[in-house]
N, C-alpha and C positions, 0 to 999 in steps of 0.2 A: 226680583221680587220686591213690590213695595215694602214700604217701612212707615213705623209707625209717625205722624209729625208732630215735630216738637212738643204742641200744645197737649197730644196727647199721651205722649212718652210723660211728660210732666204731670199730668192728669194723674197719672195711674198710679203715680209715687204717692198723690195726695187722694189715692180712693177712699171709702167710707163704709165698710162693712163688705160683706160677701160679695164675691160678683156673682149673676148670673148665665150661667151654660148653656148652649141650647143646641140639639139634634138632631135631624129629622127621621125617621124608620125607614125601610123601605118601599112605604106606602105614601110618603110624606109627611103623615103623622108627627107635630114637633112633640120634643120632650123638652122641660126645662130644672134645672137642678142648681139649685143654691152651691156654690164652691167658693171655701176660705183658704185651701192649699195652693197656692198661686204663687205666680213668678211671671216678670218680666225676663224671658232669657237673655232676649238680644232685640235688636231696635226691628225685627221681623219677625219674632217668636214668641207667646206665651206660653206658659205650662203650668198643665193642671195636675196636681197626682191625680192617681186613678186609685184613691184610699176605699171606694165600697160602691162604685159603676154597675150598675145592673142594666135598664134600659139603654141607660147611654152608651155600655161597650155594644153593645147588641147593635146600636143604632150605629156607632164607630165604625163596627167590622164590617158594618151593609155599605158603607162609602161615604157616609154622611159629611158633609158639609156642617160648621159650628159658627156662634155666636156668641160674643160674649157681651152681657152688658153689667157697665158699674158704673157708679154716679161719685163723685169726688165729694169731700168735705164740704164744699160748696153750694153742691147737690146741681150741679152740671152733670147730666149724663152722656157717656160714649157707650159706643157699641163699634166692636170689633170682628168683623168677618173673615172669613176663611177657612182654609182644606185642612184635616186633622192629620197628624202622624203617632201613632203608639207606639210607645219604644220601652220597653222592657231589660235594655240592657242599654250600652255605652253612653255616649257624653252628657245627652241629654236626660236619661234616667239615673246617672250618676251624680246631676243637678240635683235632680230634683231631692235624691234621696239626701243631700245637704241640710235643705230648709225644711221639709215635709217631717212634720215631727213624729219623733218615735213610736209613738202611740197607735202610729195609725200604721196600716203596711204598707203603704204606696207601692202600687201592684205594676204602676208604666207609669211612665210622664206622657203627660199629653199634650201634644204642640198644636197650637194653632196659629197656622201660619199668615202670618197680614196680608189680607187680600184689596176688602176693603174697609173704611173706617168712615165712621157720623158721630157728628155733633148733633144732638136730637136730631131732627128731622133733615140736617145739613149735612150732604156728604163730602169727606174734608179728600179724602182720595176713592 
């Protein structure tokens, strides 16, 4: 499985507010949704809590494919593609329930697995 590179493993340390999520239905219809619950898992994994998902689990459970875009302090933007996994229980939901603050329920983690990744318009893998 790809992994993320350097420059954007680096990036994500120094992002700059919400990232952006993105879905598509099973019509194709994209959805996109502001997300501040976030984590780097692993140099191939991000996750999202899934703290109040509505279209987007809908769009999750239909097979969808995700997107994530953030732009660094900088204001360098990446976008990161690839295949979702929901996980409701073990390592990966036990992550998340670490950082995902109390407040909210974080109902799965949401993995999105590195498929492919851009530098604006520059695809880096």
């Amino acid at each position: 499985m790809p992994q993320l590179p350097e420059e954007v493993s680096k990036a994500w340390d120094e992002r700059d507010g919400a990232i952006v999520f993105s879905t598509t239905d099973k019509n194709g219809i994209p959805n996109s949704i502001y997300a501040t619950c976030v984590s780097k898992f692993s140099e191939d994994t991000i996750l999202i809590a899934d703290n109040y998902f509505s279209k987007t689990l809908e769009n999750i459970k239909s097979g969808s494919k995700g997107s994530i875009l953030f732009i660094t302090k900088d204001k360098k933007a990446y976008q990161i593609k690839g295949s979702i996994e929901y996980h409701q229980n073990g390592e990966l939901f036990d992550n998340m329930k670490k950082w995902n603050p109390a407040k909210h329920p974080g109902r799965a983690a949401v993995a999105i697995k590195v498929e492919s990744v851009y530098s604006g318009a520059v695809k880096l893998i």
